[in-house]
N, C-alpha and C positions, 0 to 999 in steps of 0.2 A: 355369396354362398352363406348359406344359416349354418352357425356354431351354435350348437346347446351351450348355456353358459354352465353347465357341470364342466364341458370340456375344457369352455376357457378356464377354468377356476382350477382345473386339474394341472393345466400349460402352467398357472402362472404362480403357483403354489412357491417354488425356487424367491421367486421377485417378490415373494408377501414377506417373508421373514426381515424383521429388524437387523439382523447380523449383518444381512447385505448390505442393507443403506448406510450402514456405520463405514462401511469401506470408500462409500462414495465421497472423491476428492477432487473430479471436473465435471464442471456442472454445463447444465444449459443457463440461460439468460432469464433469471425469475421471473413471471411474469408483471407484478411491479413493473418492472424496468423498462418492459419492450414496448415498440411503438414511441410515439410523444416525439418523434424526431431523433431518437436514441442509436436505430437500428444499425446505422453503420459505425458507430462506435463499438460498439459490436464485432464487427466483421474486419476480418485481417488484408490487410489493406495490399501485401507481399508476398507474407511468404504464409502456406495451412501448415499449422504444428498439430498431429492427435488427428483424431478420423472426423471430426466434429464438421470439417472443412476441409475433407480430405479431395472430395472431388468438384470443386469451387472453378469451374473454366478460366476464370480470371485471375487465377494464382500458378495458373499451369505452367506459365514460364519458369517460374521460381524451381521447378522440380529438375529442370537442366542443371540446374546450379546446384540441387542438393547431388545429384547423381556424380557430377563432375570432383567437388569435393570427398564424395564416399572413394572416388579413386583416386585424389591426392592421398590420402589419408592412408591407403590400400598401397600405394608405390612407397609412400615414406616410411611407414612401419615395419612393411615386409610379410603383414598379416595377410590370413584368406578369408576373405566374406564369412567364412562358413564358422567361422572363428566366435565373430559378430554374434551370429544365429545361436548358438551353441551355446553363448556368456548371460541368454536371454532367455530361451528354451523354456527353460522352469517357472517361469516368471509371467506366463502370457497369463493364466488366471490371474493372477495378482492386478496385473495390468489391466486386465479387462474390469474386473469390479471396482476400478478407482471414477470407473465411469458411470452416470445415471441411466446414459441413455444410448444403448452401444447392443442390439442385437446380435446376436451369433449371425443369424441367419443374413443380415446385410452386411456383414464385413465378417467375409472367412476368416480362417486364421491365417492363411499363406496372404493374404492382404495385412492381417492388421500387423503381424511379425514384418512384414517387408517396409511396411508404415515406421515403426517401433526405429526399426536400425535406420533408415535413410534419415528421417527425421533428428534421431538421436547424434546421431553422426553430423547432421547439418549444424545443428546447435550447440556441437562440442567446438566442433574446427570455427565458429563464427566467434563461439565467446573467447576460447584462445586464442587466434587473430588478435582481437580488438583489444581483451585484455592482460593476456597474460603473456606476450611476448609482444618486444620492445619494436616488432615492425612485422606484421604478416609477412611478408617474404620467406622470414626464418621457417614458416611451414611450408615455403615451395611454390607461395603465386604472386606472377607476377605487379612490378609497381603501379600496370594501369589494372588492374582486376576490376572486371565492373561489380565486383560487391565490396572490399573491401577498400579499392579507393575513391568509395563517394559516401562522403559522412551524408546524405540526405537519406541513401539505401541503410545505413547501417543503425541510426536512429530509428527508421519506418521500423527495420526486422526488427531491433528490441522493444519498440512497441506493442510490434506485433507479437511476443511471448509474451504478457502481461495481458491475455486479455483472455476473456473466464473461458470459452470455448476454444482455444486454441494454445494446448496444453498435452501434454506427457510428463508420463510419473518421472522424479528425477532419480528412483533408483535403479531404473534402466539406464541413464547418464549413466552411474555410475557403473553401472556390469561394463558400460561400452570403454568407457575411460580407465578402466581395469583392464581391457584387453589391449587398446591402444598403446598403456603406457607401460605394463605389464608389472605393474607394480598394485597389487589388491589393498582390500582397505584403506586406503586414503583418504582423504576430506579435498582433491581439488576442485570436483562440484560443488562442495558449499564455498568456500572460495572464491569460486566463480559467481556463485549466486550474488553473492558480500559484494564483486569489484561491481558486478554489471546492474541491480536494482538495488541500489542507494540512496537516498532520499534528497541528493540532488536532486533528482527530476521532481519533488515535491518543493522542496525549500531552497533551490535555485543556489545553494554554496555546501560547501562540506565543515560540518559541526568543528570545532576545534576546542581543546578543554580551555582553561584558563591561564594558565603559561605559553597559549597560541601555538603547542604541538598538536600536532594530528595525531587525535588517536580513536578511531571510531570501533565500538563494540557494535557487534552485530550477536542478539539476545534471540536464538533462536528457539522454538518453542520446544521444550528439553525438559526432560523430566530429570530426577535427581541423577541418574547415571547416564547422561547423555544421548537419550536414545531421544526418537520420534522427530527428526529432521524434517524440513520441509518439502512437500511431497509435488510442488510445483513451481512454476517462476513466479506466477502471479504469488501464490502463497511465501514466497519468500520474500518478494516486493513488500509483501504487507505485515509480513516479522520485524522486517529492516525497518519499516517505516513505524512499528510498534516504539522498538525496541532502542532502536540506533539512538547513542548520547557519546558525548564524552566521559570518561571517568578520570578524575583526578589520579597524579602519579601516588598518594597516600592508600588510594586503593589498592593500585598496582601492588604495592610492597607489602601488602597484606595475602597476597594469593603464595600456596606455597609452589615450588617446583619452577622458577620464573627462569633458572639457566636457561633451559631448552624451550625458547620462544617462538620454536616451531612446531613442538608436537601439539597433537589434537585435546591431550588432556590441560594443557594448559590455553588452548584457547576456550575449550569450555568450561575453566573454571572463572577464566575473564569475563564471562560472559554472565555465570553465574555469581560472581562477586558483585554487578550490576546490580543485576537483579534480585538479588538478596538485600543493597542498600536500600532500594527502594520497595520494599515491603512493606504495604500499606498505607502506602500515598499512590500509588498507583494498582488500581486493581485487575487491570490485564495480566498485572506479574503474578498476584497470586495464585494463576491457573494454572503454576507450574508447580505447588503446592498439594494441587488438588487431588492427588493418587495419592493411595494409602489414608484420606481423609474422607471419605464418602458418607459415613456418618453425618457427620454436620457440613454436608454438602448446602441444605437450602440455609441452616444458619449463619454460614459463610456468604450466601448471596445475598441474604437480605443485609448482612451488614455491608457489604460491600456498595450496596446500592439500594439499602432500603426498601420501603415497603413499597413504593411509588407503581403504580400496573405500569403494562407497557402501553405505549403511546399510538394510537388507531389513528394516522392523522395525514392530510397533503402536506408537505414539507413546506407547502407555499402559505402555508400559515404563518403570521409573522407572531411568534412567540418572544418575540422580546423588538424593538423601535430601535427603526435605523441609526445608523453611525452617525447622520446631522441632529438627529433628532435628541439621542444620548448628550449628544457635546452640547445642546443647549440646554439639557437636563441638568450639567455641571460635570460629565463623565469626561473623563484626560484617557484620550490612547497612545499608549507607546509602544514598541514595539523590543518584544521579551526576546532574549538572545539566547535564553538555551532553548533545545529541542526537545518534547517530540511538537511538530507542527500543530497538533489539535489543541495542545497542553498551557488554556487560555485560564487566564487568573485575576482575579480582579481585589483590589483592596477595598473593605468596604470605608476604612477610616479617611483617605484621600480621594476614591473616587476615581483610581486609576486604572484602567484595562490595560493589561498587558496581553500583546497577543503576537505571538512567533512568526514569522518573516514565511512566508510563501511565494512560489513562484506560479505564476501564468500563462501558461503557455499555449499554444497552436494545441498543444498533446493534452493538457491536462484536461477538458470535459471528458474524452475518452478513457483517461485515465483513471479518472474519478470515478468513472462508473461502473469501471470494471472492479474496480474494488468496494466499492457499494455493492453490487452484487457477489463480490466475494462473501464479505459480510455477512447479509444474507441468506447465503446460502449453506455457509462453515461454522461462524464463528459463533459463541456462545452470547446469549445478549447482552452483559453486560461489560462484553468485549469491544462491542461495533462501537469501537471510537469516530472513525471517519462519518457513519453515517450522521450520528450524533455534530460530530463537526459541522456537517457541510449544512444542517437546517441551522446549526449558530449561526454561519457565515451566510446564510441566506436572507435570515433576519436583519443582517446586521448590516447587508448587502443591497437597496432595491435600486440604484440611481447612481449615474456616472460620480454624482457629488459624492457618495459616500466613500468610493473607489479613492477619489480624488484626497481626502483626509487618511484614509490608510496607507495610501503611497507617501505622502508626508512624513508619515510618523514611520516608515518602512516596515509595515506591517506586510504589506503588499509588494513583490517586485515582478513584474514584466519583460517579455520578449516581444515586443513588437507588436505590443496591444494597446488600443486607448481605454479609457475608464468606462466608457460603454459596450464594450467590446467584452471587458473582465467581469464587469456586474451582468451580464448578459447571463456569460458562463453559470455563476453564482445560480442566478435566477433559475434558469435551466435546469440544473442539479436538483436545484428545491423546489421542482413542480411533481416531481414523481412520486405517487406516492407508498409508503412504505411502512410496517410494522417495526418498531423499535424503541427500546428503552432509551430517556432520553439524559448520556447521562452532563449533563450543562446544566439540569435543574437545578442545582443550589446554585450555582454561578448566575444565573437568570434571576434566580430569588432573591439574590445579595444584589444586582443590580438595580432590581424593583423597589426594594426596601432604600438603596440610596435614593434614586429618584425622587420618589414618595416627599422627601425633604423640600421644602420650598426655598430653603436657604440656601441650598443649593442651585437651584435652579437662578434664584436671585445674583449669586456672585457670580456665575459663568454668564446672564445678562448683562453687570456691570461691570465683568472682566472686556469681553466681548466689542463692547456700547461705549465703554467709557475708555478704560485704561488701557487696548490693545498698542497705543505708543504712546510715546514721553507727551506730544502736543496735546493729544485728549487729556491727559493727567493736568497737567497746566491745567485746563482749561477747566477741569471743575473744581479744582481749589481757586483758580481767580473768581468763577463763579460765587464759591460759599462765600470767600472772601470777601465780594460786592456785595452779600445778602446782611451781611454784618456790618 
């Protein structure tokens, strides 16, 4: 059927304005991304969160299981369904424009509101289970429960929230968790967010300050008066993974109001205390600065990151010479114990790369990607630290051998992968390609400029060749010795 494009142009008038697209916070899969062998990292392997995968035949089981739960939840509270509906009601516009790509006309609203509560409810009772009470039982099901007593289902489903299509705004979490608990205003969804995507599943341990207490700030993306919470899992995965450090107790005792180490203002001034130390060595913090400064919005960017364009490029560029190829340049890698994972530093006076401990896992290409394309598709550019990481790591990454000196130095740790297995990952990553600032530039500059050195190259030769044991050492002073 022929549409006059006046009409379409009349339809689509609503979906032309910028205001809209500022709302949008779940996306589809950039095109960058898709294809290349990617697409089922993609796709939710368990259970569909959000309408994006709402009707996926092969998730369908999972929907016994959200239904079943929405009435433990419903017998334990003593609440009525309708309660749910009612806590959300106002909310479905809100809801609906978090999404790019969410017709009216293919998902009514008696669908998408039925979506909203079942969904939301599945992922309250799952993350409370797992995290926030000392044994699912205390919610009411039983010791064999096929979701909550098989760690293989329960790693799949957090997975499967972290991944770009398959997503709900978390301040419906939060209307639903308000009705549930009956207690409003609360923070136990960001909470939640904080126990369940922690950058364990990136860097394979939990940060510890330097006294070896556990004390992990979670710096979420907050403006001076706490507002602007993160508005998804996947986006809170990637706050944590920004943001998560330890801070010294000398911090600690600088925050005021510290009695009451439960209220909400004193978790976000810890959070703020962080990120306030670290202003201007890290410039993802300054963006929390950035309101009220709009003015010198672009001379904040350039210093932040310079004049440098952004980078038109396949990741599978090899912008800086593999990990074998450095160490016979003279470059030493060790492996940096604080966090954040990206947050790679090199001396240019010794020639030593330090580079933070990561893990590898079965989950992490999926992982990766999904947060590359969060990136992407969210974050401002000279924020996209992961994307910028993973072409470092790609460079740095082509052959089982490189793998094989990163695990040495524990740069690198593993779950049941070999060093071709992990460089594989790496590669993969870095074949996609993508628009992006890249910001490892001066780190790649400073490594160029050591190399460059020949005397360098010379001593990690006769480090290497001659003196790697006490025998070779002998052996060329009896040498010089016999030349004399």
């Amino acid at each position: 059927m022929f549409i006059p494009m006046e009409v379409k142009l009349e339809r689509g008038k609503a979906s032309f304005q910028p205001s809209k697209w500022k709302k949008h916070c779940m996306y589809r899969v950039p095109w960058c991304l898709r294809g290349r062998g990617n697409d089922n990292d993609f796709r939710p392997r368990l259970v569909s969160i959000g309408p994006y995968h709402y009707a996926d035949p092969q998730l369908h089981d999972m929907q016994f299981h959200k239904e079943r739960m929405l009435d433990c939840i419903l017998k334990r509270t003593g609440k009525d369904i309708s309660e749910f509906y009612d806590a959300i009601k106002d909310l479905e516009h809100e809801a609906r424009a978090c999404y790019e790509d969410l017709p009216e006309t293919s998902f009514p609203s008696e669908d998408f509101m039925n979506m909203l509560v079942l969904d939301g409810c599945f992922m309250l009772e799952f993350l409370v289970g797992c995290y926030e009470k000392s044994h699912y039982s205390e919610l009411g099901y039983e010791k064999e429960d096929p979701i909550f007593s098989k760690l293989y289902m329960c790693y799949g489903i957090l997975m499967d929230m972290i991944l770009i299509e398959n997503q709900i705004p978390l301040f419906i979490l939060n209307q639903i968790y308000e009705v549930q608990s009956g207690y409003p205003h609360n923070d136990k969804v960001t909470d939640l967010m904080f126990e369940a995507f922690n950058p364990f599943w990136v860097i394979g341990r939990v940060p510890k300050s330097e006294n070896g207490e556990k004390r992990i700030l979670s710096t979420f993306r907050l403006d001076i008066n706490g507002r602007n919470m993160p508005r998804s899992c996947l986006e809170a995965f990637w706050q944590n993974l920004m943001y998560d450090c330890t801070v010294s107790d000398e911090w600690i005792k600088r925050i005021p109001g510290r009695g009451n180490q439960d209220s909400m203002q004193v978790r976000l001034e810890r959070r703020m205390a962080f990120a306030e130390r670290d202003f201007g060595r890290r410039p993802a913090m300054e963006s929390m600065r950035a309101q009220g400064n709009e003015g010198n919005e672009e001379a904040e960017r350039k210093k932040r990151i310079g004049d440098e364009p952004m980078i038109i490029m396949d990741l599978k560029q090899h912008v800086i010479r593999s990990v074998i190829a450095l160490k016979e340049a003279g470059v030493i890698f060790k492996h940096k114990n604080t966090p954040p994972f990206w947050d790679v530093k090199f001396d240019l006076k010794s020639g030593v790369l330090e580079i933070p401990q990561i893990m590898i896992a079965e989950w992490s290409k999926s992982m990766f990607l999904n947060l590359m394309a969060f990136e992407l598709r969210h974050i401002e550019e000279e924020n996209q630290k992961i994307l910028s990481y993973i072409l470092f790591m790609d460079s740095l990454v082509n052959f089982a051998a490189d793998v094989d000196e990163l695990r040495a130095c524990g740069a690198i740790v593993s779950t049941g992968m070999n060093d071709k297995e992990i460089a594989d990952v790496f590669n993969h990553l870095g074949r996609n390609p993508v628009i992006i600032p890249f910001s490892h530039q001066d780190l790649i500059k400073q490594i160029y400029k050591y190399c460059s050195k020949r005397i360098h190259r010379w001593r990690a030769n006769l480090m290497h060749n001659y003196f790697h044991n006490p025998w070779a050492i002998i052996s060329v002073i009896a040498a010089a010795l016999t030349e004399n």
